[in-house]
N, C-alpha and C positions, 0 to 999 in steps of 0.2 A: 612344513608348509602345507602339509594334507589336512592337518586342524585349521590352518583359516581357511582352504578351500571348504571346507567341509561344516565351517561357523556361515562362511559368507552362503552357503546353498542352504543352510536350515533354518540358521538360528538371526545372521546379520539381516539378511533377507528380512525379514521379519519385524524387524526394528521402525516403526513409523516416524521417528524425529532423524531428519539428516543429521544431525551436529552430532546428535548419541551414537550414531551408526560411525561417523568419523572416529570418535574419540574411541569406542571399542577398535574399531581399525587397527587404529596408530599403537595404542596399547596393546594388541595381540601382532603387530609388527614388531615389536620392541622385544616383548617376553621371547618372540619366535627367536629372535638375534639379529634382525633386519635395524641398524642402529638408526630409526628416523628422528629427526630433531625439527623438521617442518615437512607437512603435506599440506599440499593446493591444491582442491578442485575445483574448475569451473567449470561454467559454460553459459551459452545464448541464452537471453531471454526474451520473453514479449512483457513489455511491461512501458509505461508512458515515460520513466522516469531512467530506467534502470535499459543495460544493455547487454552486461554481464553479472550473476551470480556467482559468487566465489565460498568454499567452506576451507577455513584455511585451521589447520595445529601446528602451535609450537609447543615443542618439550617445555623451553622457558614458562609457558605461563599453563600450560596442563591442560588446557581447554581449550575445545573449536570455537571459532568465532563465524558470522554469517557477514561479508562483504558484498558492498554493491557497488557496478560500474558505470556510472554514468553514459550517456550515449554523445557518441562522439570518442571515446577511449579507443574504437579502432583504428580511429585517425589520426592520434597522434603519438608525439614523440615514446611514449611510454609502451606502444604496442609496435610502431615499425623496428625490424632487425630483432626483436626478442624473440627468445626462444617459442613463445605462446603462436608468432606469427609463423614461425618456424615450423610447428609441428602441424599447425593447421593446412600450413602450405606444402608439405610435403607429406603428413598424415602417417609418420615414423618417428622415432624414439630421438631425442637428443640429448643430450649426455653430454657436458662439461666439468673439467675438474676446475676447480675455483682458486688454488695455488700457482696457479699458472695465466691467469688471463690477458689477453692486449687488447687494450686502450684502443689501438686501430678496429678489431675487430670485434668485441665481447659486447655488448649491451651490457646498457649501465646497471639492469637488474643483476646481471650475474657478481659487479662488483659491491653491490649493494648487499647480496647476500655472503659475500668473503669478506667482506665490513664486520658483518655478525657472526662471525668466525664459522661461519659454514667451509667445508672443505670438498664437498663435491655435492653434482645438481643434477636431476634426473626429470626429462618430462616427456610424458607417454600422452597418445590420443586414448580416446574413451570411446570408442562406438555405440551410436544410439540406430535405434531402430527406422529412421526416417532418414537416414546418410548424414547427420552432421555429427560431429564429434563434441565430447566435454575434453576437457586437458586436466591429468595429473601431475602433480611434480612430486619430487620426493627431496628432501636435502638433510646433508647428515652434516655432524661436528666431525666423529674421527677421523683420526688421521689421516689412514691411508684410504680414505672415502669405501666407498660401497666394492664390496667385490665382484669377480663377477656371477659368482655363480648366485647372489644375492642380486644382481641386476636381472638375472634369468628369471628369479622367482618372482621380482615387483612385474616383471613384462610378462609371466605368467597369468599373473593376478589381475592383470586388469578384464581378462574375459566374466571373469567372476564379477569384478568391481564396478564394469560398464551395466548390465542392467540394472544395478541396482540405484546407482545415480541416475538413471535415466528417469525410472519410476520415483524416485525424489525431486528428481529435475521438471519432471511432465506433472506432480501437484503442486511444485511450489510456482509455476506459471498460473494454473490452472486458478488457484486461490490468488493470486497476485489478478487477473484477470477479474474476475470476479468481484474482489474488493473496489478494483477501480471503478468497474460500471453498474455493479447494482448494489456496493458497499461493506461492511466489514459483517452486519449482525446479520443482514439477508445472504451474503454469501457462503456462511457458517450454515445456516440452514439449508442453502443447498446443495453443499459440501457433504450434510450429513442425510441429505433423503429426499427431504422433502418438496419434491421436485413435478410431482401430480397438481392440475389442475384443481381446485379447491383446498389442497391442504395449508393450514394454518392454524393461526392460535389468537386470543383475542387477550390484547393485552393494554393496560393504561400507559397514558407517557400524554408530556408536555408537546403540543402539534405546533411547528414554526409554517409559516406560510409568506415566504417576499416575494417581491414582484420591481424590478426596474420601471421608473416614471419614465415616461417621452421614449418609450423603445422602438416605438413606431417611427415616430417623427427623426429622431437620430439616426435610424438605418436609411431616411429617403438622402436625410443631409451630408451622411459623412457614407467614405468608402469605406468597402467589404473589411479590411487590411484593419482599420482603423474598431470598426465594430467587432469585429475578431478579440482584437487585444482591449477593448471596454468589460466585453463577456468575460471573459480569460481573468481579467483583474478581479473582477466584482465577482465571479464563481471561485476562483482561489483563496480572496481576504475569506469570503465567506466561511470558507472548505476548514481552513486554518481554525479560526476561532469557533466554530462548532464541533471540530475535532479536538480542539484545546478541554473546550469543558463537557463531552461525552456525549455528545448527540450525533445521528447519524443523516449525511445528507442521502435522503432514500430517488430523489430523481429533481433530473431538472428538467423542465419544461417549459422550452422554449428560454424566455429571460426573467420564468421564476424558480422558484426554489420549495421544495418539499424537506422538511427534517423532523425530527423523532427523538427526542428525551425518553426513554423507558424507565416505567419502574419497575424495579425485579427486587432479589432478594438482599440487596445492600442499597438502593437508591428509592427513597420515598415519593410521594407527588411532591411533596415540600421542593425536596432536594431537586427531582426531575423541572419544576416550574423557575427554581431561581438559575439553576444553570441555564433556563432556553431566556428566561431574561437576562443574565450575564451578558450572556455573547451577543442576545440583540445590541443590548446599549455599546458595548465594547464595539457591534461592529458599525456603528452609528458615528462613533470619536474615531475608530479610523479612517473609513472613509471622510469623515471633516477633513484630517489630515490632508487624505489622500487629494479631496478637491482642491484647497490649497496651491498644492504642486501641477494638478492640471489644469487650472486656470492658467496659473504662468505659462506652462507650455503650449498655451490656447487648446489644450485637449476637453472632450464633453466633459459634465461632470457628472460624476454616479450617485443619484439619486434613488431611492425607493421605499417603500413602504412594508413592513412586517405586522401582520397578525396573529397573535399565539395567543393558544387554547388548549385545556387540558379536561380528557374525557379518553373513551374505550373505543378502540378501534380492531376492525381484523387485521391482521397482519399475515400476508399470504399469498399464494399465487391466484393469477386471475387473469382473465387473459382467452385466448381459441387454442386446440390441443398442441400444434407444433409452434407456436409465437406466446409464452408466455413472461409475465411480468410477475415482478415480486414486489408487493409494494401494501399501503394500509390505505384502508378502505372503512367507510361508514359517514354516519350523519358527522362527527367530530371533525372527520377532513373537509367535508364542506362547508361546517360553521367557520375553520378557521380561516379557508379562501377566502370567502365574505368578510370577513372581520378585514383583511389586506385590502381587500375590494373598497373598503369604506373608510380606511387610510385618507384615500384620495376625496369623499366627500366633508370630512371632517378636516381634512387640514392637519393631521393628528399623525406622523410618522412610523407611530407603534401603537394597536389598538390592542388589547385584552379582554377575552373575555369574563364573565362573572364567577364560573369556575377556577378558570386560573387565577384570578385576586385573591381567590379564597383560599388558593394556596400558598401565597406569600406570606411573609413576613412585614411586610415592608407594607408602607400605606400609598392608596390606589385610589385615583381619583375619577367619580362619576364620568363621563363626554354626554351620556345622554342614554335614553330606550331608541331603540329601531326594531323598524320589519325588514328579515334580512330576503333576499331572494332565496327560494327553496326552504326556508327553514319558518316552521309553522309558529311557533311561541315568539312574542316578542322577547329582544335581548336587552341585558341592561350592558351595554359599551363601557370599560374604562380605559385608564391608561395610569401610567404611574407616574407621579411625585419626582 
């Protein structure tokens, strides 16, 4: 046991992917003679989706897997009377042997896990440094389950085991946060530093720009309740189908929409300009769809208009020193606001501009030249076929 104290103070420590840190775990639990056949950790999260993060091993399949708990799993049947509610409420080890269980009293997990021929079940709190706990379990196949001077040592190990989940625990929020509200490629960068005022990099990508019609006029007509769940829809379809084809939504504002096709080292302008027109058109046929069903339900209907444009932009922070934003900036982001902007005087649902045609493939048809506001050269407007 002095070698995993001694891996987990130097060497586990050290390990920056959870799941690698588990599977070393369970595999120097086993060589030690600790016979584990399943280990669980979880615990709390912040996250819009998620309420529990779990890293869970079985011997059966030889790898950690990453579990998420929906929110709402504290409240029901699957967390009242288990052991999980059990240890958090009393914040002490509990210990079941699995050949023995009653139906009157055992939660259904402990029979769930004597189903898989487990033979005894062990779950310890995890102390984090701000007073809440994560939960370990441990569960073995032999026979005579865990003994106990092997129970001393897993109840040993968790002094060691707890920080180190903790600081797993506190980035995998941390990025979980981050991805949600300022997204996956800007959260990576300031995950990795780049977190000063001015820094950035200036990089091509295909620029989306929508905007909801009548947003004004529908928040005087319908209630709050109602305009909630309009946003909610039209920012989710959105989120969906721009995630589908690799673009990133970098901010919403107000009831439009900012996104980013990049080109890097495997995605060309080709490739970055028909993905941001994929997804418009796709999200064009869904919402048809979608109006459909909310006509019958006498619900508004989602209407808008998308501008895309491909050109170089900063991509970076900007912003006053303690309130900063991470987002792309230059003349390309305001051509392509305008281009959305003139949706609505053209009649014309998705406008393009002359650069992005020129990165298709696909044939693009004139709308006309304009003078855009703010932008000096006159533009030649399309839109596609």
């Amino acid at each position: 046991m002095k070698d995993i104290e001694d891996w987990l103070l130097k060497k586990g420590r050290l390990i920056p992917d959870a799941l690698i840190f588990v599977n070393e775990l369970c595999r120097k639990l086993n060589e030690t003679g600790i016979p584990i056949s399943r280990l669980r950790i979880g615990f709390r999260t912040i996250h819009p989706q998620m309420e529990f993060w779990a890293y869970t091993w079985t011997e059966s399949e030889g790898i950690p897997r990453l579990w998420g708990g929906e929110h709402g799993i504290s409240s029901s049947a699957s967390y009242y009377g288990s052991p999980a509610e059990w240890v958090h409420q009393h914040h002490a080890i509990f210990r079941r042997r699995l050949n023995s269980l009653d139906p009157k009293t055992d939660h259904e997990v402990l029979f769930e896990q004597a189903a898989l021929g487990f033979t005894d079940y062990v779950m310890l709190p995890l102390d984090f440094s701000d007073g809440s706990a994560a939960i370990i379990s441990y569960v073995t196949n032999t026979g005579n389950g865990f003994s106990e001077s092997q129970l001393a040592d897993l109840e040993r190990l968790i002094g060691f085991i707890g920080p180190i989940i903790e600081v797993h625990a506190t980035r995998k929020i941390a990025i979980s946060l981050l991805d949600t509200y300022i997204g996956h490629r800007s959260g990576a960068k300031v995950m990795n530093g780049n977190i000063q005022r001015g820094d950035g990099e200036i990089i091509k990508a295909a620029l989306w720009f929508s905007d909801l019609r009548n947003y004004s006029g529908m928040s005087e007509q319908y209630d709050k309740e109602e305009i909630f769940s309009l946003l909610n829809t039209y920012f989710q379809t959105i989120s969906d189908i721009i995630g589908k084809h690799h673009g990133e939504i970098l901010k919403f504002i107000g009831d439009a929409v900012l996104v980013i096709f990049p080109v890097d080292e495997d995605i060309n302008s080709t490739m970055a300009c028909t993905a941001a027109l994929t997804a418009a058109q796709e999200s064009f046929e869904q919402f048809k769809h979608q109006n459909t069903e909310r006509r019958d339900q006498t619900k508004p209907e989602i209407q808008f208009g998308i501008g895309l444009h491909f050109g170089q932009v900063i991509f970076g922070n900007v912003g006053a020193i303690d309130r900063l934003d991470f987002t792309v900036i230059g003349p390309a982001v305001n051509l392509t606001s305008r281009l959305e902007e003139l949706t609505k005087q053209t009649g014309d649902p998705l406008l393009i501009s002359e650069e992005f045609a020129d990165n298709l493939k696909i044939s693009s048809k004139l709308v006309g030249k304009f003078h855009l506001k703010g932008i000096q050269e006159i533009q030649q407007v399309y839109t596609v076929i």
